[in-house]
PDB file of N, CA, C and O in Angstrom:
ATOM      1  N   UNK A   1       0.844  -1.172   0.000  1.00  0.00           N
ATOM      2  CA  UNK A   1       0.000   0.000   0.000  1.00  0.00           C
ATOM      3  C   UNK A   1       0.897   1.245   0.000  1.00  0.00           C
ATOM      4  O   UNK A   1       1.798   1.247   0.839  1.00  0.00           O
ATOM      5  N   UNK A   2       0.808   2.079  -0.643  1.00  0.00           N
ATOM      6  CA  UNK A   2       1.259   3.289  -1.281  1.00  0.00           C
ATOM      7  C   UNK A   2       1.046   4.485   0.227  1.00  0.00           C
ATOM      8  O   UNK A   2       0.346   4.288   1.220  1.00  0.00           O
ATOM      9  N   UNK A   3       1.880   5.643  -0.072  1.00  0.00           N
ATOM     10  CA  UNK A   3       1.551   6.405   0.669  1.00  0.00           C
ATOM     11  C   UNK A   3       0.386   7.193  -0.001  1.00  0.00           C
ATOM     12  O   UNK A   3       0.242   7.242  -1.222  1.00  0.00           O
ATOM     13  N   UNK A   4      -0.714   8.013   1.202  1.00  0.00           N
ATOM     14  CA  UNK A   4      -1.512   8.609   0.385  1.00  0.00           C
ATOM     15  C   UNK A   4      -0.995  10.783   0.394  1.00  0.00           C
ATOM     16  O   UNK A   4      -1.364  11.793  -0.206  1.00  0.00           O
ATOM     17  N   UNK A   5      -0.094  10.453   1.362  1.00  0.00           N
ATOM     18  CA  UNK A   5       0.158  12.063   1.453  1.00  0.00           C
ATOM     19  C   UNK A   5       1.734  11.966   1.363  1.00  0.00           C
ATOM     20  O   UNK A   5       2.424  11.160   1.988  1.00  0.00           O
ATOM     21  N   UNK A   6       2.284  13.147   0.276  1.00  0.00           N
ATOM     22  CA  UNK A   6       3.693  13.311   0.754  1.00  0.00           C
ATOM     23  C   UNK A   6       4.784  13.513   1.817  1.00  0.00           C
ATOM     24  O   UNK A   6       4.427  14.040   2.870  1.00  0.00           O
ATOM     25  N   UNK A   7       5.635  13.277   1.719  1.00  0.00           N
ATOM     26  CA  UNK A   7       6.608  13.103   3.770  1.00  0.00           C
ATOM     27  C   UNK A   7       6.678  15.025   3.355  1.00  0.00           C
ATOM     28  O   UNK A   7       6.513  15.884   2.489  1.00  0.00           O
ATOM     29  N   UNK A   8       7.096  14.708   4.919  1.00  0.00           N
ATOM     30  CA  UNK A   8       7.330  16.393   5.474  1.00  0.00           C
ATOM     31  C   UNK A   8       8.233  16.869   4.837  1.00  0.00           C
ATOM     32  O   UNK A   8       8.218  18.064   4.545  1.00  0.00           O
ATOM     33  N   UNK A   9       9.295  16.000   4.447  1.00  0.00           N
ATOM     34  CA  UNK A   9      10.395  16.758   3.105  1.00  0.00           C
ATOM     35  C   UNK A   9      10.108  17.527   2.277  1.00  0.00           C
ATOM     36  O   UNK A   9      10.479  18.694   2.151  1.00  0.00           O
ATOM     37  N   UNK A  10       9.115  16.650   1.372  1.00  0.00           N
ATOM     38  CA  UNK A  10       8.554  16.922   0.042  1.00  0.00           C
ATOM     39  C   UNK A  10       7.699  18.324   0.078  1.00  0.00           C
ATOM     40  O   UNK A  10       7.552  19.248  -0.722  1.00  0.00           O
ATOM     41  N   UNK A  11       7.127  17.985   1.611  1.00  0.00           N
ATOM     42  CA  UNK A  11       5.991  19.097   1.921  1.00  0.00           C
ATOM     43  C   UNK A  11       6.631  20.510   1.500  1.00  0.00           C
ATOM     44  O   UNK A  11       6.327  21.232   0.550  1.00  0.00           O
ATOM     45  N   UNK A  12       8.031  20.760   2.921  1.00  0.00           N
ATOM     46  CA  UNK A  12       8.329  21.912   2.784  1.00  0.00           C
ATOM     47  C   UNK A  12       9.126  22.346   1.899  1.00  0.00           C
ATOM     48  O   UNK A  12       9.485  23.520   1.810  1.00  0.00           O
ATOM     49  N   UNK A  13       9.648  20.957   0.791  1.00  0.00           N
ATOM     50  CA  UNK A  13      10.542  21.324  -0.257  1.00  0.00           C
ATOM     51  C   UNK A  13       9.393  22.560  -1.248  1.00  0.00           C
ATOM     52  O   UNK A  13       9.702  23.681  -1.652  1.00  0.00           O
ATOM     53  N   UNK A  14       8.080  21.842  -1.396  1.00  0.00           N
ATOM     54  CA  UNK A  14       7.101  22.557  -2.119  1.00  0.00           C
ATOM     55  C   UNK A  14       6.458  23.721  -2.085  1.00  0.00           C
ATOM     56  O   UNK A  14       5.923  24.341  -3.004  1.00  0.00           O
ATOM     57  N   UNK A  15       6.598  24.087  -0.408  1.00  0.00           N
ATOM     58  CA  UNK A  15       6.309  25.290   0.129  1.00  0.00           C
ATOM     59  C   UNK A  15       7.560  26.450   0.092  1.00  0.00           C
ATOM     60  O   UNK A  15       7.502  27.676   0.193  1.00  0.00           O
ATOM     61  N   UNK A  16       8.708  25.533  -0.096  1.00  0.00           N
ATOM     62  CA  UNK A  16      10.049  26.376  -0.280  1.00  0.00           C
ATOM     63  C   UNK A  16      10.407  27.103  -2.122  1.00  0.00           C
ATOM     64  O   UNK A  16      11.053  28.024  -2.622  1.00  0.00           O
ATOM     65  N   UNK A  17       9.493  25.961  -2.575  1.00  0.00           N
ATOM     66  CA  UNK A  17       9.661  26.505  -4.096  1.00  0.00           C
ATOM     67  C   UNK A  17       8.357  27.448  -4.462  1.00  0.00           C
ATOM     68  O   UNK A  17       8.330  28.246  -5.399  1.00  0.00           O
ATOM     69  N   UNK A  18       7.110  27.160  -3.389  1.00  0.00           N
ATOM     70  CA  UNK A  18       5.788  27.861  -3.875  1.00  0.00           C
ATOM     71  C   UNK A  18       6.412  29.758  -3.691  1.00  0.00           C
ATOM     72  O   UNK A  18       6.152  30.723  -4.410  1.00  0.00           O
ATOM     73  N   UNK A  19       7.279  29.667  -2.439  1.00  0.00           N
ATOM     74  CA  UNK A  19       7.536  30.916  -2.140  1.00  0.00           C
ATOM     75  C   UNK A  19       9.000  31.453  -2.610  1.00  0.00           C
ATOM     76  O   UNK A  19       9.784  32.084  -1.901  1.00  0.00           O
ATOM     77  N   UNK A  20       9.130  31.189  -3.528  1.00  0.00           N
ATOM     78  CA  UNK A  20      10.697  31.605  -4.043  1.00  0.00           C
ATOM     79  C   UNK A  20      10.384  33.266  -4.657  1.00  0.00           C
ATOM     80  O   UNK A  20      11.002  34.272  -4.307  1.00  0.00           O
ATOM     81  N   UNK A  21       9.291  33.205  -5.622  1.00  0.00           N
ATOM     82  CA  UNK A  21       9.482  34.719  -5.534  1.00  0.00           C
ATOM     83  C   UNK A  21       9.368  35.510  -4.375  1.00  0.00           C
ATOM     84  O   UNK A  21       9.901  36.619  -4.377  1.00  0.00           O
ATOM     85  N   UNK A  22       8.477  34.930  -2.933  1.00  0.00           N
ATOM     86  CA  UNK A  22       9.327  36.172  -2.167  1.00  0.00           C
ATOM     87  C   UNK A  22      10.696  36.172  -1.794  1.00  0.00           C
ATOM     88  O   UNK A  22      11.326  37.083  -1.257  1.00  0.00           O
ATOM     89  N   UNK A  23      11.089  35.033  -2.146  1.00  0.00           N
ATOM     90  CA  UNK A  23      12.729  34.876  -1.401  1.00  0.00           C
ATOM     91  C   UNK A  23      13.472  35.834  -2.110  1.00  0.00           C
ATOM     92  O   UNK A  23      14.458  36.365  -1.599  1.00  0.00           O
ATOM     93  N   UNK A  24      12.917  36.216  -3.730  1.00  0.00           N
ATOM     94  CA  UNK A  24      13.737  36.917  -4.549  1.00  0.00           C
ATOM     95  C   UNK A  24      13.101  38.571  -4.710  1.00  0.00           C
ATOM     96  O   UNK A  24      13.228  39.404  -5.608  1.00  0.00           O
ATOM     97  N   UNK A  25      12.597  38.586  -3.803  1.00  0.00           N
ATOM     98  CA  UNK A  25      11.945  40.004  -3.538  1.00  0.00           C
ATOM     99  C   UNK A  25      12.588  40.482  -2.134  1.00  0.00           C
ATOM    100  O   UNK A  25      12.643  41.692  -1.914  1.00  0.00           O
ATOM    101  N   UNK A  26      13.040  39.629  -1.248  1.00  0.00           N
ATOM    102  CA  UNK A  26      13.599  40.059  -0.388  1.00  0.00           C
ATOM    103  C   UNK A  26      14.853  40.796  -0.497  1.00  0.00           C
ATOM    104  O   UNK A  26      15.062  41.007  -1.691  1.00  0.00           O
ATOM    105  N   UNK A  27      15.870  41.327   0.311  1.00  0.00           N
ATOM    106  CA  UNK A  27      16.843  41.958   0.141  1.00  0.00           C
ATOM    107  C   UNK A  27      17.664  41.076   0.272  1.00  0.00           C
ATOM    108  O   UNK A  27      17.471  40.462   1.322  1.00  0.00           O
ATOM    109  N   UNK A  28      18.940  40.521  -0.600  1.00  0.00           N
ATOM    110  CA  UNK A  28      19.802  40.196  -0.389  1.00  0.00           C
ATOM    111  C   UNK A  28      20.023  39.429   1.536  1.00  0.00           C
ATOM    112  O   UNK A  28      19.819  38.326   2.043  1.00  0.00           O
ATOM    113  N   UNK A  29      20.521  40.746   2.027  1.00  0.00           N
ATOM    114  CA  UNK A  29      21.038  40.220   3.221  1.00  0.00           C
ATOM    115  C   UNK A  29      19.930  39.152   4.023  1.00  0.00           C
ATOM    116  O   UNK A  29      20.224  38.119   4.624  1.00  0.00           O
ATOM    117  N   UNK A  30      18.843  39.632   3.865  1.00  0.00           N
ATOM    118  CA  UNK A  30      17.838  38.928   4.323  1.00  0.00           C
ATOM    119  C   UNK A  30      17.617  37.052   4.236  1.00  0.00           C
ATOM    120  O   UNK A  30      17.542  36.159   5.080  1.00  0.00           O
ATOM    121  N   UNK A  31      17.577  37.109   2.875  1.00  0.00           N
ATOM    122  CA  UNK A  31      17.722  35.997   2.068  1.00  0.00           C
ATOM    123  C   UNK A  31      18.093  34.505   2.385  1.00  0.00           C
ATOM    124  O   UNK A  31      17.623  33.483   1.884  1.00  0.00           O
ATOM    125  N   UNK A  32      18.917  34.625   3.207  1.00  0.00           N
ATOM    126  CA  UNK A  32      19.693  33.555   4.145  1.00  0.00           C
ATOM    127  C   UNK A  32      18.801  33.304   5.418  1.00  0.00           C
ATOM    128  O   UNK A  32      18.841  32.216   5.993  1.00  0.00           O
ATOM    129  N   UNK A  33      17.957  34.382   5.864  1.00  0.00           N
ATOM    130  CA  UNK A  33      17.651  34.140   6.962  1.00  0.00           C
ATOM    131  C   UNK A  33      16.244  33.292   6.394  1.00  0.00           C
ATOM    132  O   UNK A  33      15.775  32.618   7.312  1.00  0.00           O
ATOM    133  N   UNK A  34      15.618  33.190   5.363  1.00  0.00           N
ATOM    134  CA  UNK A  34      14.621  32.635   4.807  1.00  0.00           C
ATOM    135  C   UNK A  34      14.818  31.325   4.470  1.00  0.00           C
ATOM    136  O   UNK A  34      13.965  30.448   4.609  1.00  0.00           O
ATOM    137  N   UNK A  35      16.330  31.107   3.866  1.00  0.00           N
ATOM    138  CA  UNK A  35      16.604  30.019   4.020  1.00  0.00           C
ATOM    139  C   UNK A  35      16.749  29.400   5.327  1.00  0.00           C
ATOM    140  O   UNK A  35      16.222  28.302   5.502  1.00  0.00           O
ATOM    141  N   UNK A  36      17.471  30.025   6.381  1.00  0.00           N
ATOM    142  CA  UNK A  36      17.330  29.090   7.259  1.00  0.00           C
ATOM    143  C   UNK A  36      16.435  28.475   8.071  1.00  0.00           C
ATOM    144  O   UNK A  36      16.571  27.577   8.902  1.00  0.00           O
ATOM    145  N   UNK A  37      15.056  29.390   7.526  1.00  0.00           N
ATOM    146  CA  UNK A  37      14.277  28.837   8.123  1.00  0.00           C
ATOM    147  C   UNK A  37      13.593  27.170   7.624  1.00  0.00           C
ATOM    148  O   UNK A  37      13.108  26.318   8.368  1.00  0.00           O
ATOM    149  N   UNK A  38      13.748  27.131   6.344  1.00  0.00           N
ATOM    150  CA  UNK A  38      13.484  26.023   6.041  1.00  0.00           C
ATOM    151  C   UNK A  38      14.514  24.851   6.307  1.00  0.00           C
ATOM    152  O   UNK A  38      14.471  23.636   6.117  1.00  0.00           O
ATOM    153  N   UNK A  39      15.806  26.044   7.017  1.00  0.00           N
ATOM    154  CA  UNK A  39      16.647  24.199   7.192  1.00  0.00           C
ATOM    155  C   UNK A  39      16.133  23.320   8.570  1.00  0.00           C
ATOM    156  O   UNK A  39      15.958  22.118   8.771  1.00  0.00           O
ATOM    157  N   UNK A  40      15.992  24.471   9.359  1.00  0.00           N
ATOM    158  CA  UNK A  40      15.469  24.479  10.683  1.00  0.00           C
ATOM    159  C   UNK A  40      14.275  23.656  10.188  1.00  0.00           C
ATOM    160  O   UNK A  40      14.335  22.567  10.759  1.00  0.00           O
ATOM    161  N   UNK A  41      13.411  23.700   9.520  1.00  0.00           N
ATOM    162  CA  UNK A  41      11.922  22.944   9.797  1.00  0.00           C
ATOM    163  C   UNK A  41      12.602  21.656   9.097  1.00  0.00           C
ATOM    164  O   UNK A  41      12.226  20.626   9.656  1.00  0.00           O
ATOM    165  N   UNK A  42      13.531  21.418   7.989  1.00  0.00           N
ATOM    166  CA  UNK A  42      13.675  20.057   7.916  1.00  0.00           C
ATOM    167  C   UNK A  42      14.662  19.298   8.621  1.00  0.00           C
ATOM    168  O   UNK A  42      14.993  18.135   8.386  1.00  0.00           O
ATOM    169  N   UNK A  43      15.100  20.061   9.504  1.00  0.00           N
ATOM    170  CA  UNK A  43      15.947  19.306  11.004  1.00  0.00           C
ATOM    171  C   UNK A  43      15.144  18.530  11.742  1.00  0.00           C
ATOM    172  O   UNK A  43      15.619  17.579  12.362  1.00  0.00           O
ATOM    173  N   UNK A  44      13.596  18.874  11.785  1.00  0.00           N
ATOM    174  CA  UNK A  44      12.794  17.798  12.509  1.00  0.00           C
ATOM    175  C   UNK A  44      11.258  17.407  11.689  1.00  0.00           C
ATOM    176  O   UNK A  44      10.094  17.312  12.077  1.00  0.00           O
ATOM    177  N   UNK A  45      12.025  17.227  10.218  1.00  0.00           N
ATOM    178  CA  UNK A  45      10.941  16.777   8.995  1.00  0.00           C
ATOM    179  C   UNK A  45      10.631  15.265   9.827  1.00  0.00           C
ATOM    180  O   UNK A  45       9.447  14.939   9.914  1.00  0.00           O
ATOM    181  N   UNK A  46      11.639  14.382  10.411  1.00  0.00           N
ATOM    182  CA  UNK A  46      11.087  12.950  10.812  1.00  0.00           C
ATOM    183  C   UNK A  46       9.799  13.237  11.917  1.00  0.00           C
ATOM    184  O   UNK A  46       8.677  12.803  11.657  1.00  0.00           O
ATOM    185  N   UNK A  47      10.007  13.827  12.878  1.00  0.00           N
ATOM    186  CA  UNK A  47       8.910  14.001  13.760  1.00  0.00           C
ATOM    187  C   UNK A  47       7.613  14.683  12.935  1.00  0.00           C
ATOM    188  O   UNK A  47       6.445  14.357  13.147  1.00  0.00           O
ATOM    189  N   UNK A  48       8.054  15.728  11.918  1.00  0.00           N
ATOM    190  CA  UNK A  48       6.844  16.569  11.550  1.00  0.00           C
ATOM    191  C   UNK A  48       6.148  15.475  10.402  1.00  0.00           C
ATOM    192  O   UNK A  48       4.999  15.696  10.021  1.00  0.00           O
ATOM    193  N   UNK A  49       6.820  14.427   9.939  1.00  0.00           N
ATOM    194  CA  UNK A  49       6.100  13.277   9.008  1.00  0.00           C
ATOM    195  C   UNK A  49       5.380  12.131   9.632  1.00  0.00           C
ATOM    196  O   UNK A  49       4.772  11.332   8.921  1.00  0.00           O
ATOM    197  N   UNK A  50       5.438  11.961  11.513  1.00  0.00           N
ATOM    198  CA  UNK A  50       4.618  11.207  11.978  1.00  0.00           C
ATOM    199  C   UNK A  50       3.193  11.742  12.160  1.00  0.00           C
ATOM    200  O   UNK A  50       2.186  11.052  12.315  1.00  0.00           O
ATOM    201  N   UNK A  51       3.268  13.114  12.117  1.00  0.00           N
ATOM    202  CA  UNK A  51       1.923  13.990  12.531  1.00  0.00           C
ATOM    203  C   UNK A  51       1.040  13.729  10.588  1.00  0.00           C
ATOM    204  O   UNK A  51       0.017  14.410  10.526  1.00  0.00           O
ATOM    205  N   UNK A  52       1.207  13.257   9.795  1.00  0.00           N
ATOM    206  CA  UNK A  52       0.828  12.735   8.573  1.00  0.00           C
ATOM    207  C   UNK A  52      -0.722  13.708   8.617  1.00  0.00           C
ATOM    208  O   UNK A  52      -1.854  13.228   8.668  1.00  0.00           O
ATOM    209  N   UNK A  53      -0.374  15.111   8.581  1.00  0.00           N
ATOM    210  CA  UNK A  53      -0.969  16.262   8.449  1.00  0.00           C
ATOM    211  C   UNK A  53      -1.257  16.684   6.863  1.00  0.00           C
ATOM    212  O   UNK A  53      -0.443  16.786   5.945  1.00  0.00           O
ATOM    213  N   UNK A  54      -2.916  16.925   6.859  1.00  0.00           N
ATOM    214  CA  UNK A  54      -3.136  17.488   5.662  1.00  0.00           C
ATOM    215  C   UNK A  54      -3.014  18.862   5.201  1.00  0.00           C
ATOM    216  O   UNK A  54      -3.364  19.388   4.144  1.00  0.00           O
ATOM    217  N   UNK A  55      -2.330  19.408   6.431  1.00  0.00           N
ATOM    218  CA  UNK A  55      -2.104  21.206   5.994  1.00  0.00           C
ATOM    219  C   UNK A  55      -0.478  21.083   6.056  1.00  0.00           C
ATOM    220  O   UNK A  55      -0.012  21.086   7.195  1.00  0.00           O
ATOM    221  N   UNK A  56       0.157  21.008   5.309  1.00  0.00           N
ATOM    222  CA  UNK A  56       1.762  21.153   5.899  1.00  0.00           C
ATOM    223  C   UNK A  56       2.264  22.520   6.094  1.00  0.00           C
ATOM    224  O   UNK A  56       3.476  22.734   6.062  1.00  0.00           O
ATOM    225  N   UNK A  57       1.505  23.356   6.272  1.00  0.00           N
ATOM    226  CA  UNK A  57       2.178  24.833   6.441  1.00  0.00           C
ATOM    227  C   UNK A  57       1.964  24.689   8.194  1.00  0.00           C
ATOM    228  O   UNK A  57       2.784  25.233   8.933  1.00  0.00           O
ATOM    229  N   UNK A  58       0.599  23.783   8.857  1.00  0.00           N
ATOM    230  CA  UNK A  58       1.236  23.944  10.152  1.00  0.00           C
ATOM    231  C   UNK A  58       2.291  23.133  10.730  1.00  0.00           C
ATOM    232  O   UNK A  58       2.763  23.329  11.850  1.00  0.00           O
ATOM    233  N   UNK A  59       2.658  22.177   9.897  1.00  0.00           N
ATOM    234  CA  UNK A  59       3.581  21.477  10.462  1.00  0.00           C
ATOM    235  C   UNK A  59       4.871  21.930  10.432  1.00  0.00           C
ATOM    236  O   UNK A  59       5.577  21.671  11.407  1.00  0.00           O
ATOM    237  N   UNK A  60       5.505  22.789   9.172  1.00  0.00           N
ATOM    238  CA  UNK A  60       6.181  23.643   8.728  1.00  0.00           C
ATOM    239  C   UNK A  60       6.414  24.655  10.021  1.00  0.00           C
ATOM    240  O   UNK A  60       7.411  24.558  10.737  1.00  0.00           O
ATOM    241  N   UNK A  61       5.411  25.598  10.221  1.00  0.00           N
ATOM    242  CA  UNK A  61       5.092  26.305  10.964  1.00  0.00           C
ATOM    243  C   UNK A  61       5.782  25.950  13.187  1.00  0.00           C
ATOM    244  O   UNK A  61       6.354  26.564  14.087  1.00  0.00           O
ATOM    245  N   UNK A  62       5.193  24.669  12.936  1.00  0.00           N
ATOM    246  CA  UNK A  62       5.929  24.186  14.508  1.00  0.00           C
ATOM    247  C   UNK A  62       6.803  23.808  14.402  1.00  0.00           C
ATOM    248  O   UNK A  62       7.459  23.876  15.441  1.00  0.00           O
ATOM    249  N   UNK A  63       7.421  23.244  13.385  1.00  0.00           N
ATOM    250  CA  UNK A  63       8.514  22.714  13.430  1.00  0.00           C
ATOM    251  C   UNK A  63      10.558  24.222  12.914  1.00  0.00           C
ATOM    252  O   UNK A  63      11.777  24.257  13.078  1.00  0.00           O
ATOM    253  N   UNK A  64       9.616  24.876  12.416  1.00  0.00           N
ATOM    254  CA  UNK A  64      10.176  25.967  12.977  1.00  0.00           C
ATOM    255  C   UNK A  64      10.592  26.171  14.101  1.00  0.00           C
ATOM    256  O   UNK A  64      11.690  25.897  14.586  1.00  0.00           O
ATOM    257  N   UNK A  65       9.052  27.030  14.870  1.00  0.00           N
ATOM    258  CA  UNK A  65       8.815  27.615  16.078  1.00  0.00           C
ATOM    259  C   UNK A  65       9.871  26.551  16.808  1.00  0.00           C
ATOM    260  O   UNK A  65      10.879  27.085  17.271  1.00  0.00           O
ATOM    261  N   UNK A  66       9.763  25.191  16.954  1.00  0.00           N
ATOM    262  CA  UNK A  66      10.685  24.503  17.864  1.00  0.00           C
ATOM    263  C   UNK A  66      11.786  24.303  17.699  1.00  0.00           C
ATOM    264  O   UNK A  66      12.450  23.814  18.613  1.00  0.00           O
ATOM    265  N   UNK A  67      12.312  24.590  16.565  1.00  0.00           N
ATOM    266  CA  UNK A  67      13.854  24.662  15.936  1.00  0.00           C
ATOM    267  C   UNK A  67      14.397  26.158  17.100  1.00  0.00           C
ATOM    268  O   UNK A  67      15.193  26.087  18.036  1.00  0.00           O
ATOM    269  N   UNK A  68      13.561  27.520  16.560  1.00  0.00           N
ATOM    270  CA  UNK A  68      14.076  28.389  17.352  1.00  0.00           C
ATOM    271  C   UNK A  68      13.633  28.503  18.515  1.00  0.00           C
ATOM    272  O   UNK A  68      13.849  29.619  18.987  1.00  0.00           O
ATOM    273  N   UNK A  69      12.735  27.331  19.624  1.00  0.00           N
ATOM    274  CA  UNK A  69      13.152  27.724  20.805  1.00  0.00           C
ATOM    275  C   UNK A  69      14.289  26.913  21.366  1.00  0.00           C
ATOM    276  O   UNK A  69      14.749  27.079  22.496  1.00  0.00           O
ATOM    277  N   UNK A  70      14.732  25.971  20.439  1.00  0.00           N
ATOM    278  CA  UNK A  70      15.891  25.348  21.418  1.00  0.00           C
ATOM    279  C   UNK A  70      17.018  26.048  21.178  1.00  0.00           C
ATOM    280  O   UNK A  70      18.041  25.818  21.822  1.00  0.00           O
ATOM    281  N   UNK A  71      16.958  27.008  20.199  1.00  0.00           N
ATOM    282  CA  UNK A  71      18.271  27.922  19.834  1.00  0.00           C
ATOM    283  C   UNK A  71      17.958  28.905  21.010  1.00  0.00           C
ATOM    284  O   UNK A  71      18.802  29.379  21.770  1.00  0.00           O
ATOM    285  N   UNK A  72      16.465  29.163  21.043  1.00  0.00           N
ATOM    286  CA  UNK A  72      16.573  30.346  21.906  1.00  0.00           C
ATOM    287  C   UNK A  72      17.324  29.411  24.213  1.00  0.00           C
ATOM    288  O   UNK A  72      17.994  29.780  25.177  1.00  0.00           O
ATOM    289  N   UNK A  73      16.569  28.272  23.787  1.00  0.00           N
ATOM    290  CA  UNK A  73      17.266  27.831  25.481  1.00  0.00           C
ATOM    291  C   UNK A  73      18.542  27.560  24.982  1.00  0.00           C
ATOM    292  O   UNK A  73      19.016  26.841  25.861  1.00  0.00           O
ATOM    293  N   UNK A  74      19.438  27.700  24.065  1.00  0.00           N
ATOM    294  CA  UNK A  74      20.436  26.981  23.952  1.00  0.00           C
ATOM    295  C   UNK A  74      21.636  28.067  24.311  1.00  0.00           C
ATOM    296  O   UNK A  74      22.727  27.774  24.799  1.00  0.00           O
ATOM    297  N   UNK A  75      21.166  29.401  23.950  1.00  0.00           N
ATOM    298  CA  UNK A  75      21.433  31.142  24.373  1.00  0.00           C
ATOM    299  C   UNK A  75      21.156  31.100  25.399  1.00  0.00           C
ATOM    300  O   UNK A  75      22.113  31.578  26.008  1.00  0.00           O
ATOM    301  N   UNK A  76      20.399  30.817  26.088  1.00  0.00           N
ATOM    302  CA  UNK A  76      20.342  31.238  27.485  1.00  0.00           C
ATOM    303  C   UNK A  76      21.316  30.228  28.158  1.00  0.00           C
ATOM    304  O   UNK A  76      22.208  30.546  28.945  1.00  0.00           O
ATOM    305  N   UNK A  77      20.979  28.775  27.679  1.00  0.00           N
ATOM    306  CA  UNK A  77      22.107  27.862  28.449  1.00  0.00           C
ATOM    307  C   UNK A  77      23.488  28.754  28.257  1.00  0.00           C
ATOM    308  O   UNK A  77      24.054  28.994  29.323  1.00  0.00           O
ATOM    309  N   UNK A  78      24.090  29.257  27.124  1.00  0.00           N
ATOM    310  CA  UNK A  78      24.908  29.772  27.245  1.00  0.00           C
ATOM    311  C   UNK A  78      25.567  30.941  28.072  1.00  0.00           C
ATOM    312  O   UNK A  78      26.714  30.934  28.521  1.00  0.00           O
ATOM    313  N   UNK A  79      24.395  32.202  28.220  1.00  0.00           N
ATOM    314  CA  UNK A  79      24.566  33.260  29.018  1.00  0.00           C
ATOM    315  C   UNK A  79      24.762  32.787  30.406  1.00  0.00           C
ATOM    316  O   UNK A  79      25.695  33.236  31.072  1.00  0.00           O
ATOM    317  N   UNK A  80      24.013  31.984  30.842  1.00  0.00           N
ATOM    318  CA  UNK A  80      24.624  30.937  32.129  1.00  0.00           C
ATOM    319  C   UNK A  80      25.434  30.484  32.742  1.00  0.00           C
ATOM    320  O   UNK A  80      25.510  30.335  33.962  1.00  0.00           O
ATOM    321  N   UNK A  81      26.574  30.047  31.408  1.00  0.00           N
ATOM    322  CA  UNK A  81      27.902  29.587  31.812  1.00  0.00           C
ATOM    323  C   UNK A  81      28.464  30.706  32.457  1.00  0.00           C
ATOM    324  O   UNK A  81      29.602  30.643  32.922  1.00  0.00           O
TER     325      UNK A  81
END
């Protein structure tokens, strides 16, 4: 039996190409930071492909958000030392 929905890869690969003209409307310096957001959401594409979600912009969406809060405790772990 076949899959019936694409993995979270595919998802945000598609959402990464749906939005390329804004990537190329952005400014230069910016640009990178757009990318990284999509590296960040496919750092935890395995967890965001068990949630086998028919909207992938929210899965996209948390899997972000949780990319940058462990950067954000990972800054504070640091200011700590």
């Amino acid at each position: 039996m076949g899959r019936t929905r694409p993995t979270a890869r595919d998802s945000f690969d598609r959402i990464e190409a749906e939005y390329q003209p804004f990537r190329r409307s952005l400014r230069r310096r910016h640009q990178p930071a757009f990318d990284r957001l999509f590296e960040r959401a496919r750092a935890h594409a395995d967890a965001a492909g068990q949630q086998n979600t028919a909207d992938p912009w929210r899965t996209f969406v948390l899997s972000v958000l949780l990319a940058q809060e462990l950067e954000l405790q990972r800054l504070a772990d640091d200011d700590h030392d």
